[in-house]
mmCIF file of the N, C-alpha and C atoms, coordinates in Angstrom:
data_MODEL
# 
_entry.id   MODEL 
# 
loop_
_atom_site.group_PDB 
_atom_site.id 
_atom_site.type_symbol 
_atom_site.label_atom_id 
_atom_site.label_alt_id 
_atom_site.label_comp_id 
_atom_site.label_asym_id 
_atom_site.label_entity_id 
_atom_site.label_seq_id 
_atom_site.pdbx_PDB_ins_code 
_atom_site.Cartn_x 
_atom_site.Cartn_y 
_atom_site.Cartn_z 
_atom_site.occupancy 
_atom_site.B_iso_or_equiv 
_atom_site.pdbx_formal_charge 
_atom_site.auth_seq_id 
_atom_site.auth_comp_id 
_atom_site.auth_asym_id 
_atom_site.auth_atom_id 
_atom_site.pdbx_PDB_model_num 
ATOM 1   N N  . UNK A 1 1  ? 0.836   -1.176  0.000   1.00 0.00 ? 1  UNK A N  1 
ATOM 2   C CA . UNK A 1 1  ? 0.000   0.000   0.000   1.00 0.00 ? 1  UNK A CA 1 
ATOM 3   C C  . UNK A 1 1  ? 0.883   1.241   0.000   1.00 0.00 ? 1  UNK A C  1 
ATOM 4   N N  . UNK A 1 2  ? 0.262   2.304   -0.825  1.00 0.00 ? 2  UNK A N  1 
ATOM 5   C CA . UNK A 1 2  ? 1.198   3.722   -0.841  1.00 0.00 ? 2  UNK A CA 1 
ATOM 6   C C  . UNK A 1 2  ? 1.536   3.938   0.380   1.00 0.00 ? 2  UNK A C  1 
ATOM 7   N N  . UNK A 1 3  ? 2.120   4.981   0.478   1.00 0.00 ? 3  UNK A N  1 
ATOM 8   C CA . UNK A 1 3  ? 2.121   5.901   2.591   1.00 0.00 ? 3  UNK A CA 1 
ATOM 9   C C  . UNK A 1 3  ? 0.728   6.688   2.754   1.00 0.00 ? 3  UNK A C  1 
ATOM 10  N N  . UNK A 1 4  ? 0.134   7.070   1.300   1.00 0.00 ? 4  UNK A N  1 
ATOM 11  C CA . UNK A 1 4  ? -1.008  8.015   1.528   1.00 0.00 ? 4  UNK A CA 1 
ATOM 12  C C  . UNK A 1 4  ? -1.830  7.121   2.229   1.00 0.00 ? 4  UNK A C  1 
ATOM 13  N N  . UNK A 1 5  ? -2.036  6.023   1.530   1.00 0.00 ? 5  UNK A N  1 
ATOM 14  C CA . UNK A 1 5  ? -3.348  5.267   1.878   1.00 0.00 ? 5  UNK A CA 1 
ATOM 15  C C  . UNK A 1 5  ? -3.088  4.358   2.900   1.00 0.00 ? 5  UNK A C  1 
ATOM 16  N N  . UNK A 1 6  ? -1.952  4.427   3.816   1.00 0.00 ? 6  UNK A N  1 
ATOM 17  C CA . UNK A 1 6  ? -1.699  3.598   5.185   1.00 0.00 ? 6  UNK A CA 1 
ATOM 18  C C  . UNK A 1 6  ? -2.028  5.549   6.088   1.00 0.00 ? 6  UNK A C  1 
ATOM 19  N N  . UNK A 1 7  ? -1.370  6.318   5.296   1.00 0.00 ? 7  UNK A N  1 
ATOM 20  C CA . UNK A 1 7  ? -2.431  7.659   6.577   1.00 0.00 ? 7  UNK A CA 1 
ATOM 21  C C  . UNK A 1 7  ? -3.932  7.650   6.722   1.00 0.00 ? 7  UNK A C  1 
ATOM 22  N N  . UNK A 1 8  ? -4.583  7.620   5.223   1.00 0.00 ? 8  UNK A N  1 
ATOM 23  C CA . UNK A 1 8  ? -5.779  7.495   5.658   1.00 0.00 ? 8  UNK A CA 1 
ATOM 24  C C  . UNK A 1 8  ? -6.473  6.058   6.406   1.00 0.00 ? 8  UNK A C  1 
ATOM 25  N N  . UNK A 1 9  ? -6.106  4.929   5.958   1.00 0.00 ? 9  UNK A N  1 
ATOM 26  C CA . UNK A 1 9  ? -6.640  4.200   7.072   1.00 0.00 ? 9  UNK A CA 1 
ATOM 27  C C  . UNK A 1 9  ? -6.432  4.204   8.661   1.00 0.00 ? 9  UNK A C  1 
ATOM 28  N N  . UNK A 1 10 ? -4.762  5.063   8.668   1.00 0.00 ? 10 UNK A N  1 
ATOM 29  C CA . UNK A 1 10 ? -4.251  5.149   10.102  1.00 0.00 ? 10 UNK A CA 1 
ATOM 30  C C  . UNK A 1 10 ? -5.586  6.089   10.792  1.00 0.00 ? 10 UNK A C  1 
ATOM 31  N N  . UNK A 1 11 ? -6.196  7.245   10.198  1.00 0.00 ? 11 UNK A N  1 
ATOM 32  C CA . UNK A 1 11 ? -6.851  8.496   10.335  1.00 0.00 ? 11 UNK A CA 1 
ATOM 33  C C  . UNK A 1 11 ? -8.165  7.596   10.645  1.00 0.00 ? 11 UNK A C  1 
ATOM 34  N N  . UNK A 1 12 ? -8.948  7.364   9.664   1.00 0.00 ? 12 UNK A N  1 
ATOM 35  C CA . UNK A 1 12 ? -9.915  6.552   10.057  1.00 0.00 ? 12 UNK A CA 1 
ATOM 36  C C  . UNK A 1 12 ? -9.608  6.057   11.437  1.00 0.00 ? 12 UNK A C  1 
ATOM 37  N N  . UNK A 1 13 ? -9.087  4.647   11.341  1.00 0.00 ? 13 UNK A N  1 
ATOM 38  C CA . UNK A 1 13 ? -9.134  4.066   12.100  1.00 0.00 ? 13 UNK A CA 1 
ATOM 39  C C  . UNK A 1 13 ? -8.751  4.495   13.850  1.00 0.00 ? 13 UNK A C  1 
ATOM 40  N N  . UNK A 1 14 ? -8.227  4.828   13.993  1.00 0.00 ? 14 UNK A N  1 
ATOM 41  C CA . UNK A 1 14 ? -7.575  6.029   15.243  1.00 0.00 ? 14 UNK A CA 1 
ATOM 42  C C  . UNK A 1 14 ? -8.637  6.881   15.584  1.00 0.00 ? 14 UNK A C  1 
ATOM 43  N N  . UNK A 1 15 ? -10.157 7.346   14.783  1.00 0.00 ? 15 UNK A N  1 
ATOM 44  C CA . UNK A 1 15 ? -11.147 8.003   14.596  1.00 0.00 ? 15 UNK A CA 1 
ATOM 45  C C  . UNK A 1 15 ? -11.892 7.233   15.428  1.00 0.00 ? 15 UNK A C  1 
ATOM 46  N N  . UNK A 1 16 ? -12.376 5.662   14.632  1.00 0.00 ? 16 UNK A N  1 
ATOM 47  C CA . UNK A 1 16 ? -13.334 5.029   14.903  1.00 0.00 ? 16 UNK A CA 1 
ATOM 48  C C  . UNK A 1 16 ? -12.969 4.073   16.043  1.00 0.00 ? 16 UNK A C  1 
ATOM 49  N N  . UNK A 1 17 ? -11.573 3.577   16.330  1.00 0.00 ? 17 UNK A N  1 
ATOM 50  C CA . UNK A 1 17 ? -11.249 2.916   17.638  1.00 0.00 ? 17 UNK A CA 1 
ATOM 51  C C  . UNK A 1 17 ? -11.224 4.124   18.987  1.00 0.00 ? 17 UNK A C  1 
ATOM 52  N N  . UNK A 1 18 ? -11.018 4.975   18.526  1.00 0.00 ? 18 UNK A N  1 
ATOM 53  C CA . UNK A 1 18 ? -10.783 6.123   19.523  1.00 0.00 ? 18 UNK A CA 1 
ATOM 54  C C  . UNK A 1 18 ? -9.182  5.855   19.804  1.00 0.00 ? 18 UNK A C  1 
ATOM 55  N N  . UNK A 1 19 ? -8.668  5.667   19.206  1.00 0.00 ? 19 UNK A N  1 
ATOM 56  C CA . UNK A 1 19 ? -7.185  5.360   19.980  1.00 0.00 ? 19 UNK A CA 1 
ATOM 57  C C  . UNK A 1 19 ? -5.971  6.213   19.267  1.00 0.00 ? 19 UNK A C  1 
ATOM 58  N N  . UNK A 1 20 ? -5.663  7.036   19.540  1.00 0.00 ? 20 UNK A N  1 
ATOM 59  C CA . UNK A 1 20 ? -4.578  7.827   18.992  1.00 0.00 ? 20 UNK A CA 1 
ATOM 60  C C  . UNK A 1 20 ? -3.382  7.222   18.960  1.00 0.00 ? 20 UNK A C  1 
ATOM 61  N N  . UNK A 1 21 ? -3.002  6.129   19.560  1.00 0.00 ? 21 UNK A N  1 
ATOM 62  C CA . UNK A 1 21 ? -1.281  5.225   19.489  1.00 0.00 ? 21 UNK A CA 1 
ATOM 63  C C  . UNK A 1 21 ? -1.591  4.893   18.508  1.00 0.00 ? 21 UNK A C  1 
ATOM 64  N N  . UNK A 1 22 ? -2.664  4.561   17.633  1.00 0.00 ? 22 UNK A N  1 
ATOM 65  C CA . UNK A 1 22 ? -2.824  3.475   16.833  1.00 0.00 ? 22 UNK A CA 1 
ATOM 66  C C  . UNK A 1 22 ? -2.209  3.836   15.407  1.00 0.00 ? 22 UNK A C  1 
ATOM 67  N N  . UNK A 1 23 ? -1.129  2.683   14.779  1.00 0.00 ? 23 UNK A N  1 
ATOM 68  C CA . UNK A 1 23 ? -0.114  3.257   13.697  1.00 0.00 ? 23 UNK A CA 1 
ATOM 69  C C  . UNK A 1 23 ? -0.615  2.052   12.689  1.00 0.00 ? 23 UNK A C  1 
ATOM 70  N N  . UNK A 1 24 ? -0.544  2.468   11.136  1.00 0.00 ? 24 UNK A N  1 
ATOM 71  C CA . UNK A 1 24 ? -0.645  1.281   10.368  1.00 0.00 ? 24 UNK A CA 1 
ATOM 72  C C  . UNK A 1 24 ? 1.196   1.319   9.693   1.00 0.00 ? 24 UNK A C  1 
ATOM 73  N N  . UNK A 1 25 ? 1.235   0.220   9.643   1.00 0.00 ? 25 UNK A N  1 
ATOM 74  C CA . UNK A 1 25 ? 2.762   -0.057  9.045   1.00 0.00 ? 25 UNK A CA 1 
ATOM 75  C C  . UNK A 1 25 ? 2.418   -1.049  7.575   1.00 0.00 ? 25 UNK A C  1 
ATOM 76  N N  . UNK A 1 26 ? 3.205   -0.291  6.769   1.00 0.00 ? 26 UNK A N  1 
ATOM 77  C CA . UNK A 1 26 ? 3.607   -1.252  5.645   1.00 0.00 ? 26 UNK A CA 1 
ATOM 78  C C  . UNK A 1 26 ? 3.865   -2.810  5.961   1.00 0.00 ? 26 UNK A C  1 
ATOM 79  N N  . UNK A 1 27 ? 3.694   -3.473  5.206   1.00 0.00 ? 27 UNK A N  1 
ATOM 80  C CA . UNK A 1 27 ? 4.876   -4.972  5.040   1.00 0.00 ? 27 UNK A CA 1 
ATOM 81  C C  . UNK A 1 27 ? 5.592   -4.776  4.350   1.00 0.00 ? 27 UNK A C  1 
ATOM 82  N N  . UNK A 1 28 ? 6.867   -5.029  4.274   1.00 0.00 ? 28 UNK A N  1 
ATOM 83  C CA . UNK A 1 28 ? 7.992   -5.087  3.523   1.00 0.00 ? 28 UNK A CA 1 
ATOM 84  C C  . UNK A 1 28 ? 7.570   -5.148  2.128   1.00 0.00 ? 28 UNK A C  1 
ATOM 85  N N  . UNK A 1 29 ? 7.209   -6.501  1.901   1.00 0.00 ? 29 UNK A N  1 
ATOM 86  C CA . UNK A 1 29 ? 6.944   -7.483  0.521   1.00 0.00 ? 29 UNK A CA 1 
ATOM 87  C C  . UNK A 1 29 ? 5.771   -7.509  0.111   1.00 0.00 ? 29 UNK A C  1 
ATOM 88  N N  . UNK A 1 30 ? 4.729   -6.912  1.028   1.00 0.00 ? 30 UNK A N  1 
ATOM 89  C CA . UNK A 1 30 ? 2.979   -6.652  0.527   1.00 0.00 ? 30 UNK A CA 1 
ATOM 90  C C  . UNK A 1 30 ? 2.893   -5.956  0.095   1.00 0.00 ? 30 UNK A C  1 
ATOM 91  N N  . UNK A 1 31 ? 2.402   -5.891  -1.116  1.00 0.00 ? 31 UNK A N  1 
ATOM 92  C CA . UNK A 1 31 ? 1.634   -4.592  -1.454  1.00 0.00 ? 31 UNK A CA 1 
ATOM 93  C C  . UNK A 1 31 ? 0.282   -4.241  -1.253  1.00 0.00 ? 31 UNK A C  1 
ATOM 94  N N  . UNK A 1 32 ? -0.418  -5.564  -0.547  1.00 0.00 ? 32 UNK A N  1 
ATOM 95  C CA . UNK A 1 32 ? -1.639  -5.208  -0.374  1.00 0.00 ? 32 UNK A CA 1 
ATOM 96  C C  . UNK A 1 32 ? -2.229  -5.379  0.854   1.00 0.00 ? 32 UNK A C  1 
ATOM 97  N N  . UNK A 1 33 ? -1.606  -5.474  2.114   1.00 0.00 ? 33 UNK A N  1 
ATOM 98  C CA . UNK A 1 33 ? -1.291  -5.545  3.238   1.00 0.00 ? 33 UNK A CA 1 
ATOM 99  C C  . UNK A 1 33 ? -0.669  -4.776  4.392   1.00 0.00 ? 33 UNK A C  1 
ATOM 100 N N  . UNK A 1 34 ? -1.095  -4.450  5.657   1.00 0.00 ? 34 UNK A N  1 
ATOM 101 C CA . UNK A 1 34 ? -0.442  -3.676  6.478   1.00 0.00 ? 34 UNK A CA 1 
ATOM 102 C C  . UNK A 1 34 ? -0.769  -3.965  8.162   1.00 0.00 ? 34 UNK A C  1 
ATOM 103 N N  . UNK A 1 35 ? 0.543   -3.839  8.847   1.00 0.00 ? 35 UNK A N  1 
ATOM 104 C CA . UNK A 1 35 ? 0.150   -4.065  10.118  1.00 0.00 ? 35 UNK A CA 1 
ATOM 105 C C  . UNK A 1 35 ? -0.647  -2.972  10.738  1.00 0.00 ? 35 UNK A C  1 
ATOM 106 N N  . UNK A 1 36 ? -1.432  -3.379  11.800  1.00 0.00 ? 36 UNK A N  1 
ATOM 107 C CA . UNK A 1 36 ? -1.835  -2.536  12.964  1.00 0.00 ? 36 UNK A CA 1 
ATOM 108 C C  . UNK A 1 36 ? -1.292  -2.593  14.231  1.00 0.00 ? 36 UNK A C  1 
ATOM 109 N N  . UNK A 1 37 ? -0.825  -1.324  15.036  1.00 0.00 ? 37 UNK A N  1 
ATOM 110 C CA . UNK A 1 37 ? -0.381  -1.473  16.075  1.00 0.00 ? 37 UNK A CA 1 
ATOM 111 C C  . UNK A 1 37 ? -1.018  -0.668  16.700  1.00 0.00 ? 37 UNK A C  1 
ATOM 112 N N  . UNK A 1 38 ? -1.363  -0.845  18.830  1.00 0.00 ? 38 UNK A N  1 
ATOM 113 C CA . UNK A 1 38 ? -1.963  0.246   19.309  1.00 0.00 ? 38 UNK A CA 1 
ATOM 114 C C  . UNK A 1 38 ? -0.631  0.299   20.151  1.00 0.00 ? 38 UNK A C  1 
ATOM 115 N N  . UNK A 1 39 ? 0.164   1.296   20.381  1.00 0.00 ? 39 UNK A N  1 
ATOM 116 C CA . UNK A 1 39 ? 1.482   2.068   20.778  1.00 0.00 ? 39 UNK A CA 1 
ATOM 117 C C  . UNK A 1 39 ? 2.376   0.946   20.124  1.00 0.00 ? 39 UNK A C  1 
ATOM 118 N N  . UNK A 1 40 ? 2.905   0.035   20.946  1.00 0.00 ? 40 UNK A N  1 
ATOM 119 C CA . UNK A 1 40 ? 3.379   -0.994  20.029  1.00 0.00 ? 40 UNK A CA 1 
ATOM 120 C C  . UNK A 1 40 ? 3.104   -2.368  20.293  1.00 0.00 ? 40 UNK A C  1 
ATOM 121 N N  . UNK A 1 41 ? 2.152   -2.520  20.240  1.00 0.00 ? 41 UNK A N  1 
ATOM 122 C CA . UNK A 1 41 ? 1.545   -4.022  20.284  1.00 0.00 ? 41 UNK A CA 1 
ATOM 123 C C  . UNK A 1 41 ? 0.644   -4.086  18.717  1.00 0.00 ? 41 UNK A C  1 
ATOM 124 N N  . UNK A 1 42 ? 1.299   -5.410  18.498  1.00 0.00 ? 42 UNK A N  1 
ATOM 125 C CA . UNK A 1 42 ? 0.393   -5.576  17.527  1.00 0.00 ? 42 UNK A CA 1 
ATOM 126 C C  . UNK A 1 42 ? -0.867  -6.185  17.669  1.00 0.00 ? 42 UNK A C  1 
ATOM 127 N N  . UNK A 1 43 ? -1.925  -5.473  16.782  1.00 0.00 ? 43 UNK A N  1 
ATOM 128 C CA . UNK A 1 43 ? -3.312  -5.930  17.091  1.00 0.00 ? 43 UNK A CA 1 
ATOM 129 C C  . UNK A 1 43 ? -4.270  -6.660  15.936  1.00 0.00 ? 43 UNK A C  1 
ATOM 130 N N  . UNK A 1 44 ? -3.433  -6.477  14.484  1.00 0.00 ? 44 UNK A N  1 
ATOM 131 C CA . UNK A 1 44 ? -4.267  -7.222  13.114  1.00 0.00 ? 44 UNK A CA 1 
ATOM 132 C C  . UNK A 1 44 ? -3.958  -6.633  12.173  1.00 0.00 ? 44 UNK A C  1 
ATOM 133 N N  . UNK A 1 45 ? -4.291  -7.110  10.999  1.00 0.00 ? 45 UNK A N  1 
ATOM 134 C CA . UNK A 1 45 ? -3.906  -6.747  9.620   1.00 0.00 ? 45 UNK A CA 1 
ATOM 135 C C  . UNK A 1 45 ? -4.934  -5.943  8.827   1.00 0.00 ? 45 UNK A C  1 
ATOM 136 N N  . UNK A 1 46 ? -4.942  -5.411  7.851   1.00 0.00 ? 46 UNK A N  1 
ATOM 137 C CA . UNK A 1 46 ? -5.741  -4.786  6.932   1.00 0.00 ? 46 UNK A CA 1 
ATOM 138 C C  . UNK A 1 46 ? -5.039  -5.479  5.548   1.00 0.00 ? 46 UNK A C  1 
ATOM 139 N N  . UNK A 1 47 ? -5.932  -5.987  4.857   1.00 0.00 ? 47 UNK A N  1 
ATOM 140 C CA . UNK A 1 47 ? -6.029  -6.679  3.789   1.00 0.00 ? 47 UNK A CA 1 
ATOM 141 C C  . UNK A 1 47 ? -7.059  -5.349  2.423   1.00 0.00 ? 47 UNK A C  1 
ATOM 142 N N  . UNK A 1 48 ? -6.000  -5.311  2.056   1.00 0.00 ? 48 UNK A N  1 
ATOM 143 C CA . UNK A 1 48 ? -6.835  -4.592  0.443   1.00 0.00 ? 48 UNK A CA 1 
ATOM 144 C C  . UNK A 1 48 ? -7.077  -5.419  -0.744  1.00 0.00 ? 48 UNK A C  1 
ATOM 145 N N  . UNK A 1 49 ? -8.381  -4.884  -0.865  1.00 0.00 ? 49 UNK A N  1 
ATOM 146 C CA . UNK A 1 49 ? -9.214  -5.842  -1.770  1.00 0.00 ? 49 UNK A CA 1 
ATOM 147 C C  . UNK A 1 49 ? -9.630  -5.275  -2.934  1.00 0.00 ? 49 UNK A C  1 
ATOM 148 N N  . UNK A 1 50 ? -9.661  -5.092  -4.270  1.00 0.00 ? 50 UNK A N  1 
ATOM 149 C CA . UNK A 1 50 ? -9.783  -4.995  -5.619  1.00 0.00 ? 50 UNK A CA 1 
ATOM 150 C C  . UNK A 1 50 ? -10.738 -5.899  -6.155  1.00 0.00 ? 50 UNK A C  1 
ATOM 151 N N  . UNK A 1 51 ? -11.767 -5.229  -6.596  1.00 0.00 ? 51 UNK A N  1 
ATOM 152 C CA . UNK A 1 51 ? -12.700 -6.782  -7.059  1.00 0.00 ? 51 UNK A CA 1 
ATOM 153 C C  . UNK A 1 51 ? -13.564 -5.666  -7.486  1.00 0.00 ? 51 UNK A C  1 
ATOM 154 N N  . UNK A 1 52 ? -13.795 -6.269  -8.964  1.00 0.00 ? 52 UNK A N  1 
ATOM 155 C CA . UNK A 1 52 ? -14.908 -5.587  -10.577 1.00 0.00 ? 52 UNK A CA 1 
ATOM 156 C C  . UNK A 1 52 ? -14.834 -4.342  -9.944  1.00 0.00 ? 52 UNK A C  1 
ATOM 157 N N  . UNK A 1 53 ? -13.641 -3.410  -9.708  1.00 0.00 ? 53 UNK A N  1 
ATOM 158 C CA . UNK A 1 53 ? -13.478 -1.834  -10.204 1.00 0.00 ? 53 UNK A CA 1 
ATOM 159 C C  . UNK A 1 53 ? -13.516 -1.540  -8.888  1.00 0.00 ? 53 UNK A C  1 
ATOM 160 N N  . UNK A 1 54 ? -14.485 -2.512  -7.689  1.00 0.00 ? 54 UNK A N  1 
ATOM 161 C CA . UNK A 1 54 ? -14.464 -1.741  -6.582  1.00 0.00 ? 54 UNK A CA 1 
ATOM 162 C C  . UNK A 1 54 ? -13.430 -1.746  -4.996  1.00 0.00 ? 54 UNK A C  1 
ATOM 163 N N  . UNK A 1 55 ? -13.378 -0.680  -4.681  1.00 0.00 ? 55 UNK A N  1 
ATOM 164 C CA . UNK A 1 55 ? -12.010 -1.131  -3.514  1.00 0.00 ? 55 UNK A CA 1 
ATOM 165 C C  . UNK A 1 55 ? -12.303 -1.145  -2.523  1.00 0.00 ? 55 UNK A C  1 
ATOM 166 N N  . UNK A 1 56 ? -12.119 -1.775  -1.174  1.00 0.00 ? 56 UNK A N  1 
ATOM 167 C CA . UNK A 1 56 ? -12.527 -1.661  -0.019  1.00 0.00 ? 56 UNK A CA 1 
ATOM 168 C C  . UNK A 1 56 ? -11.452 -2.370  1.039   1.00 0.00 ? 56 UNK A C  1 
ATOM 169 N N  . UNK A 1 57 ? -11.043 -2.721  2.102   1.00 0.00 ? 57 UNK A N  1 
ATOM 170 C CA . UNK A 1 57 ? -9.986  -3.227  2.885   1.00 0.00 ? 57 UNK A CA 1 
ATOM 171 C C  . UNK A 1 57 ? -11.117 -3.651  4.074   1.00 0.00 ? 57 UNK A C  1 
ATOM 172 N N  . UNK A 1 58 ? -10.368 -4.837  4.501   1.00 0.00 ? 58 UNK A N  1 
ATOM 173 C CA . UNK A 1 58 ? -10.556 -5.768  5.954   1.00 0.00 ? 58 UNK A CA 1 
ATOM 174 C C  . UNK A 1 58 ? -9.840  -5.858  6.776   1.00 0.00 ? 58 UNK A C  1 
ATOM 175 N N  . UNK A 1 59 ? -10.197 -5.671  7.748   1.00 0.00 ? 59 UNK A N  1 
ATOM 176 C CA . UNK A 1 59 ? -9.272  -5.165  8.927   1.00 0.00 ? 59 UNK A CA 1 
ATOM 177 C C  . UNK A 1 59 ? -9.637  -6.853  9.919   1.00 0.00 ? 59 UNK A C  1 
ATOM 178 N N  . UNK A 1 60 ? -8.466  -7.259  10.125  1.00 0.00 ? 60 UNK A N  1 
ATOM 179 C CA . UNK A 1 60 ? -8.787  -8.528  10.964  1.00 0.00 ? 60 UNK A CA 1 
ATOM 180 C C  . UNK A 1 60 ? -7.726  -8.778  12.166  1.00 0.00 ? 60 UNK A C  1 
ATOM 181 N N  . UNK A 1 61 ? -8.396  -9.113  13.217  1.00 0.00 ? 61 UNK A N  1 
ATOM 182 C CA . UNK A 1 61 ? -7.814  -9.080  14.424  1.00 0.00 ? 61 UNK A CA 1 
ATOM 183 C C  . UNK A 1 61 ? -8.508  -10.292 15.360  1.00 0.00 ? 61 UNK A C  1 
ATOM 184 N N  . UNK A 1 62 ? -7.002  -10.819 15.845  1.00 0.00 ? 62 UNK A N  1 
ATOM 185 C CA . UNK A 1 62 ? -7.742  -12.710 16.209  1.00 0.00 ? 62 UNK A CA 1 
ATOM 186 C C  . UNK A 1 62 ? -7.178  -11.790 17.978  1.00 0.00 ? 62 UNK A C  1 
ATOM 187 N N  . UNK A 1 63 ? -8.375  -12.503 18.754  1.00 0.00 ? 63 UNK A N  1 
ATOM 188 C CA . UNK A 1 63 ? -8.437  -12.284 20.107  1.00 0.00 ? 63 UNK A CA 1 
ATOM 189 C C  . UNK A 1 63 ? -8.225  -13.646 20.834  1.00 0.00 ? 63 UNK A C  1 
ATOM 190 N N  . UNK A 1 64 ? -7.306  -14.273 21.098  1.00 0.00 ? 64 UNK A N  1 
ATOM 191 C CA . UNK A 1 64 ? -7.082  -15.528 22.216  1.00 0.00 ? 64 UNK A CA 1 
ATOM 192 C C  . UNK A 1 64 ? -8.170  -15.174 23.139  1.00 0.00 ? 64 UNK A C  1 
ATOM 193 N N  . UNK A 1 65 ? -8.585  -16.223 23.669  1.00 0.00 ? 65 UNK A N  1 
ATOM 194 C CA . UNK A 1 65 ? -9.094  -16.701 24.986  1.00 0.00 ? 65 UNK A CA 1 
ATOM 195 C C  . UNK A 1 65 ? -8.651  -16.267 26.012  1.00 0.00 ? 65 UNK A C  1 
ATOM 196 N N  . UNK A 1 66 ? -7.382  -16.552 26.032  1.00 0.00 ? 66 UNK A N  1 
ATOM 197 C CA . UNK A 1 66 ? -6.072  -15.719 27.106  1.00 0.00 ? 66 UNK A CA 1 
ATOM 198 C C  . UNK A 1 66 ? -6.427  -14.127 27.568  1.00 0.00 ? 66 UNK A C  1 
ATOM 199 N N  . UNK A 1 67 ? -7.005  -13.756 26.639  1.00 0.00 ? 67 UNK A N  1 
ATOM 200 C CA . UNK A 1 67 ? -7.149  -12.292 26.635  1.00 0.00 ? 67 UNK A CA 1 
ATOM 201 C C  . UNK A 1 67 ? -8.110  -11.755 27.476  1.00 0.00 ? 67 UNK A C  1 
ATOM 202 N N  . UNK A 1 68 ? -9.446  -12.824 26.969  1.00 0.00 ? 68 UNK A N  1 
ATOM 203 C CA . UNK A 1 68 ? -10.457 -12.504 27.977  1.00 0.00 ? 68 UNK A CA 1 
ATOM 204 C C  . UNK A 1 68 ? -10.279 -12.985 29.111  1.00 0.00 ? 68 UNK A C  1 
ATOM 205 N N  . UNK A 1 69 ? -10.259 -12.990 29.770  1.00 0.00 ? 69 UNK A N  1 
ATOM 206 C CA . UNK A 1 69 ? -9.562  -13.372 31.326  1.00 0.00 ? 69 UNK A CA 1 
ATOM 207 C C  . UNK A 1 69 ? -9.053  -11.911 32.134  1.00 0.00 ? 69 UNK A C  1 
# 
């Protein structure tokens, strides 16, 4: 993904979690992929999706069991 379009999902997302730590990072070797972190923990990926003209991204984040506790 460009840098523009890891700011605007950073912007969004930091909006709609309420969380201002929250950073999206490139992958090295993805181009259609990016980490999420809230300060520095990582929390899930955003996956960009291309399909018949239209664009949209998935944001996915696995929660252990461990967690809830």
């Amino acid at each position: 993904m460009k840098a523009d379009e890891l700011k605007k999902l950073e912007k969004y997302l930091r909006g709609t979690l309420k969380s201002p730590t929250l950073t999206v990072k490139a992958l090295p070797r993805k181009n259609d992929t990016a980490e999420v972190y809230m300060a520095d923990e990582f929390v899930g990926l955003i996956s960009k999706d291309e399909e018949e003209g239209e664009l949209s991204y998935h944001f996915t984040m696995t929660i252990l069991d461990i967690d809830l506790d």
